[in-house]
C-alpha positions in Angstrom: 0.0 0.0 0.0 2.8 2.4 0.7 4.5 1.8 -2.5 1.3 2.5 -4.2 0.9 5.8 -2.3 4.4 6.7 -3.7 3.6 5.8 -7.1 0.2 8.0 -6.5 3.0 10.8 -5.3 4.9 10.6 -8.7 2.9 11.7 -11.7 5.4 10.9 -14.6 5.2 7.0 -13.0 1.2 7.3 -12.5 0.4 9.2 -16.1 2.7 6.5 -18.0 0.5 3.8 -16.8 -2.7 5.3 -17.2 -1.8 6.1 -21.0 -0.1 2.6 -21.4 -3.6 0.7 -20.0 -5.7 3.1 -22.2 -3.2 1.9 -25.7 -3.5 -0.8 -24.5 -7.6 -1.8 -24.0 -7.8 0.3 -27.4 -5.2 -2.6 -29.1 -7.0 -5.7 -28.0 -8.5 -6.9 -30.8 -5.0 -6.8 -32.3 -5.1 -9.9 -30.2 -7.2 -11.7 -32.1 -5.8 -13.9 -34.8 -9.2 -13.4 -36.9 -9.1 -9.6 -37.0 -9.6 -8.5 -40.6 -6.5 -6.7 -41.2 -6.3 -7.2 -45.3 -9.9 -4.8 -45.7 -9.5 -1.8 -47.6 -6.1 -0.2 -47.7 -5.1 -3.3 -45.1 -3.9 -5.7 -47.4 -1.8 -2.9 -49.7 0.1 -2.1 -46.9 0.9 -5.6 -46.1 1.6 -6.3 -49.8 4.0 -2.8 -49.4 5.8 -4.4 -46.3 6.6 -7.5 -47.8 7.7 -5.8 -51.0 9.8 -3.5 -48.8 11.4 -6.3 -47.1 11.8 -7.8 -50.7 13.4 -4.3 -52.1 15.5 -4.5 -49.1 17.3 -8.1 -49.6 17.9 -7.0 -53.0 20.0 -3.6 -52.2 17.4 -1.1 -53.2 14.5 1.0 -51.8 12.6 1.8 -53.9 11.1 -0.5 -56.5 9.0 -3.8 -55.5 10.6 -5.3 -58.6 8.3 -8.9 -59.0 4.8 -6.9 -58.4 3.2 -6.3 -61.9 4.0 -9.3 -62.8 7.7 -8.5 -62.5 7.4 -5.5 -64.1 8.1 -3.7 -61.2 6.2 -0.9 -59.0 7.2 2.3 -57.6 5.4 2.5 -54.2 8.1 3.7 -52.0 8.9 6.7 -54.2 5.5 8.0 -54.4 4.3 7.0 -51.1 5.7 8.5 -48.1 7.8 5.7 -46.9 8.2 5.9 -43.2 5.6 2.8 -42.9 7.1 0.5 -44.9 10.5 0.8 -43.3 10.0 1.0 -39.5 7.1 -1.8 -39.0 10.0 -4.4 -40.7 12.0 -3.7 -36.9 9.7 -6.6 -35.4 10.8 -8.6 -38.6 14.2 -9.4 -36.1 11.7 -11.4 -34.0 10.9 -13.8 -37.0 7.4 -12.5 -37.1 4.7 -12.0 -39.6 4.3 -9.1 -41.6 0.8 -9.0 -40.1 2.1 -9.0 -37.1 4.5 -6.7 -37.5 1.8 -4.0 -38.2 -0.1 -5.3 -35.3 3.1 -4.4 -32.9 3.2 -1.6 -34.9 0.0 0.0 -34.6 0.2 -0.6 -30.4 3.7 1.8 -30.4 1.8 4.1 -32.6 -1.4 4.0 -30.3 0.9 4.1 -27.4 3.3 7.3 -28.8 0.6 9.4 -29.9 -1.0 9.6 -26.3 2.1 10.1 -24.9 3.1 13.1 -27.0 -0.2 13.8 -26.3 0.2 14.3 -23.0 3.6 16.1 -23.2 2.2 18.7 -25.3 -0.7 19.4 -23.0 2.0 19.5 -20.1 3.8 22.0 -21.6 1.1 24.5 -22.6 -0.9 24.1 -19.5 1.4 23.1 -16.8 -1.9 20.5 -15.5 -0.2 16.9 -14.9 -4.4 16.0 -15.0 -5.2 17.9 -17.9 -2.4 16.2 -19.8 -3.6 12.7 -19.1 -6.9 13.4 -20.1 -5.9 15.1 -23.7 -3.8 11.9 -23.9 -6.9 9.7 -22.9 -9.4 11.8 -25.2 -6.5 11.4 -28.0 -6.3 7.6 -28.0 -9.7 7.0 -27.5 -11.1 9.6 -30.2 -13.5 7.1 -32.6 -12.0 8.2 -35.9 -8.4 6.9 -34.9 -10.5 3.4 -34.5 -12.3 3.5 -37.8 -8.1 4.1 -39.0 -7.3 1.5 -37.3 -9.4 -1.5 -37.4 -12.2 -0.5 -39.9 -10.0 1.4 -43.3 -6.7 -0.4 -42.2 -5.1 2.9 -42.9 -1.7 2.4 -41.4 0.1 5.7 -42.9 -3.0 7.7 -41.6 -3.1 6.1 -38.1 0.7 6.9 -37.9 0.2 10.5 -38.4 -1.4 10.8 -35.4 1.9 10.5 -33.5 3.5 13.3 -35.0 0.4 16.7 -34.6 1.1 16.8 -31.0 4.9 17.1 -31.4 4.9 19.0 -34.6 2.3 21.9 -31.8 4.7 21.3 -29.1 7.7 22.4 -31.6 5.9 25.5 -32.6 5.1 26.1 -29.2 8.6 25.8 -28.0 10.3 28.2 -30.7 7.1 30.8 -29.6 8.7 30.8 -25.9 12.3 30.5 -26.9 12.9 26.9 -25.1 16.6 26.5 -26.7 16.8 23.2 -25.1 14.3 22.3 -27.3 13.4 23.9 -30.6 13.9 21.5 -32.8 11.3 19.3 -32.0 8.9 20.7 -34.5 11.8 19.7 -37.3 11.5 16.3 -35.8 7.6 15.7 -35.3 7.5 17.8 -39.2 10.4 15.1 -40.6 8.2 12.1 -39.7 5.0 13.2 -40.6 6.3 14.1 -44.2 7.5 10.8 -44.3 4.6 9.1 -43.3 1.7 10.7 -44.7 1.8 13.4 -47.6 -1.7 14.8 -47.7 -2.3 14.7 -44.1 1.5 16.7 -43.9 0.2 19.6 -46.3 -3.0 20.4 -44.1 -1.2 20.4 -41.2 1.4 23.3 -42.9 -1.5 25.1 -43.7 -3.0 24.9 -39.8 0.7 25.2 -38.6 0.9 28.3 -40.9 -2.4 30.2 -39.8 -1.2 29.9 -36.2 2.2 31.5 -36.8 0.5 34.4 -38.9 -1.9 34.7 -36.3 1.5 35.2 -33.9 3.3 37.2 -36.5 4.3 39.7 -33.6 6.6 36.9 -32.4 8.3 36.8 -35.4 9.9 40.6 -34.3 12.2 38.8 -32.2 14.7 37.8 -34.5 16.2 34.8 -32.2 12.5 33.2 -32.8 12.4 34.0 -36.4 16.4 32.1 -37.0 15.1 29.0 -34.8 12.0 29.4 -37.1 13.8 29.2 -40.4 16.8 26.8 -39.4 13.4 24.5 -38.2 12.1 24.8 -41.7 15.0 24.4 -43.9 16.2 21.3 -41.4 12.8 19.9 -42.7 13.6 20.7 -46.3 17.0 19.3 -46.2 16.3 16.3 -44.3 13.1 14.7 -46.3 15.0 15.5 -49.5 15.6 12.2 -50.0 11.9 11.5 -50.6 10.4 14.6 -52.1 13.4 15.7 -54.8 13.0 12.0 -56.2 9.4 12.3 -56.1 9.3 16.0 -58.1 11.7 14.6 -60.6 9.5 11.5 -61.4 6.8 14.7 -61.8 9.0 16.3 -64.1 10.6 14.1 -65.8 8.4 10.9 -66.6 3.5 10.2 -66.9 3.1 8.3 -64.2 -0.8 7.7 -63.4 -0.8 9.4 -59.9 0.2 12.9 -61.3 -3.2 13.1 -63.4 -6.0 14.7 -63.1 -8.8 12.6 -61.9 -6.6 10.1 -60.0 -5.7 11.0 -56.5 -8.2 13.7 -56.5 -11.6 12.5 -57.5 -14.6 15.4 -57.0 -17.1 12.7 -57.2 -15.7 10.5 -54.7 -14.8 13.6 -52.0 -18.3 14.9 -52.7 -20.4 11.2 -52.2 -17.9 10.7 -48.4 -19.5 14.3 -47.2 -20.7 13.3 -43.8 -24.2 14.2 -42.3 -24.2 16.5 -39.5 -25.7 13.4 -37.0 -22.2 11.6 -38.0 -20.3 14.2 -35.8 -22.4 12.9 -33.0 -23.4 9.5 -32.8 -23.1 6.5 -34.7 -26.4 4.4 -35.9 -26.1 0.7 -35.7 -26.3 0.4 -39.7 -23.3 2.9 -40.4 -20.0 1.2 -40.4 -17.5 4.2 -40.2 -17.0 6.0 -36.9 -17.0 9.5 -37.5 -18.7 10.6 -34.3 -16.6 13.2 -32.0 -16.6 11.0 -28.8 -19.1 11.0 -25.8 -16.4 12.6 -23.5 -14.9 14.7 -25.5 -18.3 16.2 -26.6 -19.3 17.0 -22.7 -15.7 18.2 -22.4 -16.4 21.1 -25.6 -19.8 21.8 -24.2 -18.0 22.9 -21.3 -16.6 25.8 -23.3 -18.7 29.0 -22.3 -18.4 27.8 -18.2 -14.5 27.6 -18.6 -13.8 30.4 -21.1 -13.7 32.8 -18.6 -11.8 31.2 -16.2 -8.9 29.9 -19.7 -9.4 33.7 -20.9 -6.7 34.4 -18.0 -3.8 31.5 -18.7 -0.6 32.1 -21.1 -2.1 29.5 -23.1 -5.6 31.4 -24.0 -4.9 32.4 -27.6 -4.0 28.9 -28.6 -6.6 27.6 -26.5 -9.1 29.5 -28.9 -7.3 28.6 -31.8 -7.9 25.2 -31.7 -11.3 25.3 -30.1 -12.1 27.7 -33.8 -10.0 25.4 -36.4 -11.7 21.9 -34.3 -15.3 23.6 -35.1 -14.0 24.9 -39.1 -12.3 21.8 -40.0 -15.7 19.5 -38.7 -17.8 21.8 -40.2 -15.7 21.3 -43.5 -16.7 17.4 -43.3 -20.0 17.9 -43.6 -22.4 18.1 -46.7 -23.4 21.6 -46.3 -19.4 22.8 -46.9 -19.0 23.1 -50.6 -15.4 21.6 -50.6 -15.7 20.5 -54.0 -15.4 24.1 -55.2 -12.2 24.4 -53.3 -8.8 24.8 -55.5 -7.6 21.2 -57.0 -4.2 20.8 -54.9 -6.4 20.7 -51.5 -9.5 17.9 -52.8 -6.1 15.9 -52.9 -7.7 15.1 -49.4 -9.8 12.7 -51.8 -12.2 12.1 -48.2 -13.4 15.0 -46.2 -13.6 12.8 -43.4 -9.9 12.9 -43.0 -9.9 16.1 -41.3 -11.4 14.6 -38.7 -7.8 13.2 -37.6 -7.3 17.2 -36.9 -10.5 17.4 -34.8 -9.9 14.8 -33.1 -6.4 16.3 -31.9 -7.3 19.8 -31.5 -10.6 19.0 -29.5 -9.1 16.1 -27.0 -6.6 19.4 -26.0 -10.0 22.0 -26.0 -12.2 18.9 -24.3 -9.2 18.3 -21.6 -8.6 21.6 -20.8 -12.5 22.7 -19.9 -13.0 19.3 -18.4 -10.2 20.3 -15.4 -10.8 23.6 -15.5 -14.3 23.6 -14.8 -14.5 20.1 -12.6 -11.8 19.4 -9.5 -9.9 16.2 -11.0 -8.0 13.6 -8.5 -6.1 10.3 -9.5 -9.6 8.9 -8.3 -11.5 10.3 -11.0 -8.9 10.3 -13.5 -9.7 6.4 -13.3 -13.2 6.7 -13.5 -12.6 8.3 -16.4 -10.5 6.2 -18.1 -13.0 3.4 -17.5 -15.7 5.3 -19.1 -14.0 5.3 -22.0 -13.0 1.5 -22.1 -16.8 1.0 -21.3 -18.0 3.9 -24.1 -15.8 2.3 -26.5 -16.7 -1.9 -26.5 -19.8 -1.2 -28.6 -17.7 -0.5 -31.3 -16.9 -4.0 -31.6 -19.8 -4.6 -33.5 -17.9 -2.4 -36.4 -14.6 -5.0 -36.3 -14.8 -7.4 -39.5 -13.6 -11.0 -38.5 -11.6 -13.3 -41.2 -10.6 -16.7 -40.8 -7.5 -18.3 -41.8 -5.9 -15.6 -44.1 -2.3 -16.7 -45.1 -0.3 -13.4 -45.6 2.4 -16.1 -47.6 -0.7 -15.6 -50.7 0.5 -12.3 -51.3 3.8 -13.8 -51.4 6.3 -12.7 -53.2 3.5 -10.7 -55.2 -0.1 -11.7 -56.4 -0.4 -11.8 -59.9 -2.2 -9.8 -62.6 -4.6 -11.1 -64.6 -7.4 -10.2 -66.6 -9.3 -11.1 -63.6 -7.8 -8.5 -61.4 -9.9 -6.0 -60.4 -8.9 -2.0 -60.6 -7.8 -2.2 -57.0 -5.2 -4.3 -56.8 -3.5 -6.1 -53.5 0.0 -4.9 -53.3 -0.9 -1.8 -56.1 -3.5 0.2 -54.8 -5.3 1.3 -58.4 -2.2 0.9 -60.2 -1.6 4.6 -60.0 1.7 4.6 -59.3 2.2 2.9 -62.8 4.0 4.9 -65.8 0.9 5.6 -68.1 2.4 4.1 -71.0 2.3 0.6 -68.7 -1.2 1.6 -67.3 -2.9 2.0 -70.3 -1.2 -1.5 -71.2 -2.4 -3.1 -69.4 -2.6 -6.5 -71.1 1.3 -6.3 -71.3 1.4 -6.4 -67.7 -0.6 -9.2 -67.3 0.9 -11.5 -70.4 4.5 -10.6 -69.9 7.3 -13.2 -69.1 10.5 -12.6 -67.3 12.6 -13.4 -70.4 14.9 -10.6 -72.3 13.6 -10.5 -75.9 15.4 -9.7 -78.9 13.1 -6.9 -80.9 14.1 -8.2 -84.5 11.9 -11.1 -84.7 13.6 -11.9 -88.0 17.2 -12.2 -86.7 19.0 -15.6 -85.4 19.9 -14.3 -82.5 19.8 -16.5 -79.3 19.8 -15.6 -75.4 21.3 -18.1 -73.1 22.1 -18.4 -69.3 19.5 -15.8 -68.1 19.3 -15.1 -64.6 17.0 -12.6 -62.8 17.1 -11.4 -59.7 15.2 -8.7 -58.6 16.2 -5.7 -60.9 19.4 -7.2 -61.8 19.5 -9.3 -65.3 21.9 -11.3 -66.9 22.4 -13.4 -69.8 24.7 -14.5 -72.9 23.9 -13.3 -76.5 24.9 -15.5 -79.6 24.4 -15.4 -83.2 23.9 -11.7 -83.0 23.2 -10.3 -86.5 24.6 -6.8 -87.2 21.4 -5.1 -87.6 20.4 -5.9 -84.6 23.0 -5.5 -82.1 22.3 -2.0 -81.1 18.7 -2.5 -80.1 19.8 -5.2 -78.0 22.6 -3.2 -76.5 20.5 -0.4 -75.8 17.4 -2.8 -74.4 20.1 -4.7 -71.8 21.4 -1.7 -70.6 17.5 -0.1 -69.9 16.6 -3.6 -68.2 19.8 -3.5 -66.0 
């Protein structure tokens, strides 16, 4: 009993476990071997890991070289690629892909409520307000339909990296020197994780610091500001100059209109304004804002006058304003389809909801303490609330039996029976356009170097592939045809 007291005494020890029970109860039907974890994007991203680890045994990154039928595909250059890199760490263990992303998915869960909780720490200086905005964060329905309904691994990961990217920002604002580079960290990762999700958060990121463009007058603030950004630029290099020379350089599918941004799709995924607040036992997605979290902001006008006195009032109202703009922006009543092209790249309104459900667990926390008196006591009785709120989502978890990852192994074949969405391709999109709109190449071609003179006597021996690398012996080459051969070699090595 005294030990417990102690731990009690100590709120790092206290708010640790408190965040590490709430990951955890939220990750139990990782658990279960039948969890569906191939529906919708699910079974790319396991298709991507396996390629990765594939890519990897070979000596290269970026090309999954037998998917397409050994043509080759291009995720990792396109796709941020933060996801199909660090989930392979559990692959030391001997362990599945799937469970890889399973362990995965639990350090993400786990993170993201931690830096959670730092963040709120930092701004408000409440140990209890802190837990709950960690609590609120992890248990926030959206980051559940991420996570067990759309499989949306990159997504899901993103959430780790809001709350640091705000606690850099906030940082650099109050000249913390010991710290302000942390938004160049939490900015790094989420660039490499999640590209959409990376450009709305510069655009709230932005609005703040124009909103606190006084700041910028102290000219120590504005350096850390600049060496933050250009550390950002300098660092993710690797992925984006790559990526804006494919742009420039070669068609690919994904830079087309019409492919990553669809109007008709973004317009048909508007949500109805009921959505934001409960779920009915017919709709599968969870887009509601969360029971707790929805007393916590109808708290506001009791603890705005008592916030309107803190240091951390202004960006208290900040998010409380972009929580209620960016929800409203889900709905069917906000005409997002007439917004400019680059920012329907969203492709689902209900994405912003990733933002809401950060910025209001720190709005929802804050007016929950500020308003009620909070002891460990009740922090408990919270946390079990939300553990009880949440087990009727179970209903929304899809079961399969007996799925073998090893199918997908070492890439499943296209045919003309393959559908446009594609296990271990997405839609193809990340396919040259010559190859896309060929498609019946892709699925009829062989492995074998072929000699484009059909008339000549020229004969290939000893061919070995592995990977991207190709060898063979030519014989009986006539002179006609020798540099077409040459010059075909050279492009397939």
């Amino acid at each position: 009993m005294q030990k417990i007291k102690e731990l009690l005494k100590n709120e790092k020890y206290y708010s640790v476990i408190i965040i590490l029970i709430a990951s955890i109860f939220v990750c139990l039907p990782l658990m279960s071997r039948n969890v569906d974890m191939t529906y919708d994007d699910g079974i790319q991203h396991i298709a991507r890991l396996m390629g990765t680890y594939q890519s990897l045994q070979e000596g290269q990154t970026n090309i999954m070289s037998n998917f397409c039928n050994g043509f080759g595909y291009s995720w990792n250059i396109f796709y941020s690629p933060l996801t199909a890199f660090l989930p392979l760490i559990f692959k030391i263990l001997g362990l599945t892909f799937t469970v890889c992303i399973k362990l995965f998915m639990f350090l993400v869960v786990f993170l993201s409520g931690y830096f959670m909780y730092l963040f709120t720490k930092k701004v408000t200086k409440s140990n209890n307000m802190a837990i709950i905005a960690g609590m609120l964060y992890i248990f926030a329905p959206y980051r559940l339909t991420d996570m067990y309904i759309r499989n949306a691994v990159p997504e899901l990961t993103s959430f780790v990296f809001l709350p640091l990217i705000f606690l850099g920002i906030y940082n650099i604002f109050n000249e913390e020197q010991n710290k302000k580079y942390i938004l160049a960290i939490g900015a790094i990762a989420l660039t490499l994780t999640h590209t959409v999700i990376t450009m709305y958060a510069a655009i709230i990121v932005l609005i703040y610091v124009l909103i606190n463009i006084k700041k910028l007058k102290n000219k120590n603030i504005l350096k850390v500001l600049i060496i933050n950004v250009l550390l950002i630029l300098v660092i993710t290099s690797f992925f984006w100059v790559p990526l804006l020379e494919h742009k420039l350089s070669s068609n690919y599918e994904v830079f087309k209109p019409g492919r990553m941004e669809r109007t008709e799709v973004l317009i048909s995924y508007k949500l109805d304004l009921y959505r934001l607040f409960f779920t009915k036992t017919n709709d599968y997605m969870l887009y509601n804002i969360g029971l707790i979290t929805l007393i916590g902001l109808l708290l506001t006008p009791i603890a705005l006058k008592k916030v309107k006195n803190e240091s951390y009032y202004k960006l208290y109202i900040f998010m409380l304003v972009t929580g209620i703009v960016l929800a409203i922006m889900t709905l069917k009543i906000f005409p997002f389809e007439h917004l400019p092209s680059i920012l329907k790249m969203l492709q689902f309104t209900f994405r912003l909801l990733e933002f809401t459900s950060f910025l209001f667990a720190f709005v929802a926390a804050t007016n929950i303490v500020t308003v009620c008196r909070i002891n460990v006591r009740e922090l408990i009785i919270l946390l079990v609330a939300l553990m009880t709120l949440t087990i009727p989502y179970k209903s929304h978890l899809r079961a399969l039996d007996n799925f073998d990852e090893n199918m997908l192994w070492p890439s499943v074949p296209v045919t003309q029976e393959t559908g446009r969405v594609h296990a271990g391709c997405a839609s193809f999109e990340y396919l040259p356009s010559k190859a896309f709109e060929n498609r019946k190449y892709i699925e009829t071609r062989t492995q074998n170097a072929k000699v484009m003179n059909e008339n000549s006597s020229t004969i290939i021996e000893n061919e070995i592939k592995n990977g991207t690398k190709m060898s063979f012996d030519v014989k009986y080459v006539l002179e006609e045809t020798r540099n077409r051969i040459t010059i075909h070699i050279l492009f397939r090595l």
